[in-house]
C-alpha positions in Angstrom: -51.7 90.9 -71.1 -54.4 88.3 -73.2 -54.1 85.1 -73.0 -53.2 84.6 -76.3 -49.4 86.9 -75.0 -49.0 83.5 -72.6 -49.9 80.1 -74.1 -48.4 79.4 -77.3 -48.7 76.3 -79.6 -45.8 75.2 -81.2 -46.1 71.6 -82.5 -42.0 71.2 -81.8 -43.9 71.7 -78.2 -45.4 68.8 -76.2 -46.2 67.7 -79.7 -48.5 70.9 -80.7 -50.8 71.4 -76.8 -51.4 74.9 -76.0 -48.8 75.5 -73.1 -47.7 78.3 -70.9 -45.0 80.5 -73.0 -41.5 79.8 -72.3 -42.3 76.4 -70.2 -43.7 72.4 -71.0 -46.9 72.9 -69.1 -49.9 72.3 -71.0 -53.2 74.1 -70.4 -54.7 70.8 -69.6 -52.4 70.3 -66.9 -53.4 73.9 -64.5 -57.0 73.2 -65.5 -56.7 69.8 -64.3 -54.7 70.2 -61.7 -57.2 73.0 -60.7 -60.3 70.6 -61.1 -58.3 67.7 -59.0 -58.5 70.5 -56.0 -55.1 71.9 -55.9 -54.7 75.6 -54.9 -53.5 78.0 -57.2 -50.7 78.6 -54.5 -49.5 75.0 -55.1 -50.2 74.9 -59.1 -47.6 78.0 -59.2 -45.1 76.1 -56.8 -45.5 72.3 -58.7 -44.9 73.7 -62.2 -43.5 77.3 -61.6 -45.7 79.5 -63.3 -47.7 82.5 -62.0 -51.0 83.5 -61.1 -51.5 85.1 -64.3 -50.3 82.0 -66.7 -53.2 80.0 -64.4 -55.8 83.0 -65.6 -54.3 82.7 -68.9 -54.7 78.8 -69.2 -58.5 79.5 -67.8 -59.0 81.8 -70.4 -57.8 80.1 -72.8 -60.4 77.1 -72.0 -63.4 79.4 -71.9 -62.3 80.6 -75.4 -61.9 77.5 -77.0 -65.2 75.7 -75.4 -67.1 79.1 -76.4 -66.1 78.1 -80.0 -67.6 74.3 -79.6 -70.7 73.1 -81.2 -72.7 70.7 -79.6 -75.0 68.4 -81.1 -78.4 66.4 -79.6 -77.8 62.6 -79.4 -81.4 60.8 -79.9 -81.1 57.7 -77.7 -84.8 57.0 -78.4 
């Protein structure tokens, strides 16, 4: 299953976020909560999803920041 079978965005939805399919928990959330140092074990317990929505909500992230354009800022 892709990533794209387990986060939806539906803007009746946490107003529009990309969140896991069939709960309220936004990408940003398991990325977060995964960058704050919480297991994966206790991300799946805190907002009942599984091991594959958290490699799903990773996924998702590396798909949308592959599609970012970054520009040079001069600060000289």
């Amino acid at each position: 299953m892709e990533a794209r079978d387990r986060i939806i965005i539906d803007p009746k939805v946490m107003g529009g976020k990309p969140v896991i399919k069939g709960t309220r928990v936004p990408v940003e959330i398991i990325i977060g909560s995964f960058a704050g140092g919480m297991p994966n074990e206790e991300i799946k317990k805190e907002y009942g999803i599984t091991e594959e929505d958290i490699k799903a909500a990773f996924t998702y992230a590396a798909e949308v920041l592959s599609q970012e354009k970054v520009y040079e800022i001069s600060t000289g």
